[in-house]
C-alpha positions in Angstrom: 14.5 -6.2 -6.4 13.6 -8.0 -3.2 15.3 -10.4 -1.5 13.6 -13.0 0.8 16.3 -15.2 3.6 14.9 -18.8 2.5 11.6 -19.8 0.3 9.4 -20.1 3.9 9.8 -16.7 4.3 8.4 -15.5 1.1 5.5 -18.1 1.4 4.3 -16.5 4.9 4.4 -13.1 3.4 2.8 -14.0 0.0 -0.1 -16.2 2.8 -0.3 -13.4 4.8 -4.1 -11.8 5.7 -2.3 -8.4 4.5 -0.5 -9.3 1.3 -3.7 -11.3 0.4 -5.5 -8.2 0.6 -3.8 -5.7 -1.2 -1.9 -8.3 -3.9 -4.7 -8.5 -6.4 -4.8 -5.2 -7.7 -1.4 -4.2 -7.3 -0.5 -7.9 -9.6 -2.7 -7.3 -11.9 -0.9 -3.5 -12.4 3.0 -5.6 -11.9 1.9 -8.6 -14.3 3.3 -6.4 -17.4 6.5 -5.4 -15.9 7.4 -8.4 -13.7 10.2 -10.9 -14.2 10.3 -13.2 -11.1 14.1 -14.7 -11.0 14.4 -17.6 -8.0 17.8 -18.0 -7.1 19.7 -20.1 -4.2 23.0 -18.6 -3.1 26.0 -20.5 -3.9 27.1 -23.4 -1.8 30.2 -22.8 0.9 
């Protein structure tokens, strides 16, 4: 499980020159086994 702060912080890591380069094999591999859950924490 990972946990990101806020949506803009995924978004530049998921941009990034890095993730970019590494991300298509390695989601091709997940895409069987992945179960994406986007959550907000709850209002104080």
């Amino acid at each position: 499980m990972v946990r990101f702060p806020d949506i803009e912080t995924f978004i530049g890591l998921a941009a990034g020159p890095e993730y970019q380069q590494q991300a298509p094999a390695l989601r091709e591999a997940a895409l069987e086994r992945t179960l994406w859950m986007v959550t907000q924490p709850p209002e104080v």
